[in-house]
C-alpha positions, 0 to 999 in steps of 0.5 A, spaced: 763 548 408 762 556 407 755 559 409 756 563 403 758 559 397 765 563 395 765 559 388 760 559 382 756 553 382 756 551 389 751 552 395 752 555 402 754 550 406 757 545 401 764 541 401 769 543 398 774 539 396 782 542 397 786 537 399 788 529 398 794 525 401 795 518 397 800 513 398 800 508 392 803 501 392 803 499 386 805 491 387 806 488 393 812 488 397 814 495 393 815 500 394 810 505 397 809 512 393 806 518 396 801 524 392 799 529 395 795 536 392 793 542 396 790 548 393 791 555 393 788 559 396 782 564 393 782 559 388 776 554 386 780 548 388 775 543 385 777 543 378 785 543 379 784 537 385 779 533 380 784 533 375 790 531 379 786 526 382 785 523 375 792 524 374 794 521 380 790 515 381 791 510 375 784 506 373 781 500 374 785 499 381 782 498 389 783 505 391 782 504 400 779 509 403 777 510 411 771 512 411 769 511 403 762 514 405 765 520 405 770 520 399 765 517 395 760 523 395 765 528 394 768 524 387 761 523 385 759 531 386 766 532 382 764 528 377 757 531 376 761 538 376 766 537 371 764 532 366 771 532 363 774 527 368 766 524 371 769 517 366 775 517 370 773 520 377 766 515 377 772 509 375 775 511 381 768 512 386 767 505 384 773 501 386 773 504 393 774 499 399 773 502 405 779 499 411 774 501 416 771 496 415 775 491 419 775 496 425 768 498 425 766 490 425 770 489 431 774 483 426 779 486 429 779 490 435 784 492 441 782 494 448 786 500 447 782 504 441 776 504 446 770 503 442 772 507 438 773 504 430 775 512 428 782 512 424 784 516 430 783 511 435 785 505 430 791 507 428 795 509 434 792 503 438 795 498 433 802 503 431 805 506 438 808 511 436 804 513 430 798 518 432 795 525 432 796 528 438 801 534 438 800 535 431 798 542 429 792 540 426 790 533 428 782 533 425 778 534 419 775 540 423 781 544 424 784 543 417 777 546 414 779 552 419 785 552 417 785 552 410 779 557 411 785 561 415 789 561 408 783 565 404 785 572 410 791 570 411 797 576 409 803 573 413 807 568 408 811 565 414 804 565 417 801 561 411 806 557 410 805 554 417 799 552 415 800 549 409 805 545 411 801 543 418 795 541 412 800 536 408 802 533 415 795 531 417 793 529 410 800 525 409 798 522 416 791 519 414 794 515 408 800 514 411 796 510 416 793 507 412 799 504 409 800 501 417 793 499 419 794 495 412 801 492 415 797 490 421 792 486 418 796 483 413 799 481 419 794 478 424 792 474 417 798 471 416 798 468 423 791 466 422 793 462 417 798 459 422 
């Protein structure tokens, strides 16, 4: 979100999309297969992830998010921006179901996540183990600086950190995922004991 727009066709403080982890189980029980996209950078990344993005997402499928609002908006802006992929990119928008729901209803609820229904505290309260702490970049403002980190930066080793901690992060939000969905099957399942 730069305050001067560093690529044609964007505004001061827009989001820019540079990344995306996905995990795509394609039927149940299956195997669970993991895409991911990081863009160079110096470069306008959005065209390159939409791309991809379409590449990567089959259509006509249920697409999870966490926190959909979020996601939703930024496939709505590339579709506006790069009409080549707006067909399959609004495709992708509109089968979007958001696994925060459940959380944020309180349908399912532990002590343990203390209020909260933020993915940060979901996930490790119902996965021990599994969690943010210790991690190089453990919140979305820190992968946006540090992504913005990679435009100055002139150490390659540096730089490769950086991008390695960027994929563990994002890898962990859909892998998460994957993991809060295991917990819900679960906790249906007994229900219907």
């Amino acid at each position: 979100m730069p305050a001067v727009p560093l690529f044609e066709g964007t505004r001061p403080y827009e989001q820019i999309p540079f990344q995306y982890s996905l995990h795509i189980l394609e039927k149940e029980g299956g195997d669970v297969k993991q895409h991911e996209f990081l863009a160079e950078a110096g470069l306008d990344p959005r065209q390159d992830l939409a791309r991809k993005l379409v590449a990567d997402i089959p259509a006509d499928v249920c697409v999870l998010s966490y926190n959909m609002v979020f996601e939703k908006g930024v496939i709505k802006r590339l579709a506006a921006q790069f009409p080549a992929y707006a067909g399959r990119l609004m495709n992708i928008h509109d089968n979007i179901r958001d696994l925060m729901v459940p959380f944020r209803r309180k349908d399912y609820y532990t002590r343990e996540m203390k209020g909260s229904y933020s993915i940060k505290s979901v996930l490790p309260s119902l996965v021990p183990g599994i969690g943010y702490d210790g991690m190089v970049i453990g919140n979305g403002g820190e992968a946006m600086i540090a992504y913005a980190a990679l435009h100055k930066s002139k150490d390659v080793t540096e730089a490769e950190k950086i991008k390695k901690a960027l994929l563990d992060y994002c890898r962990l939000d859909t892998y998460g995922m994957v993991l809060l969905c295991d917990k819900l099957r679960e906790a249906a399942a007994q229900d219907d004991l």
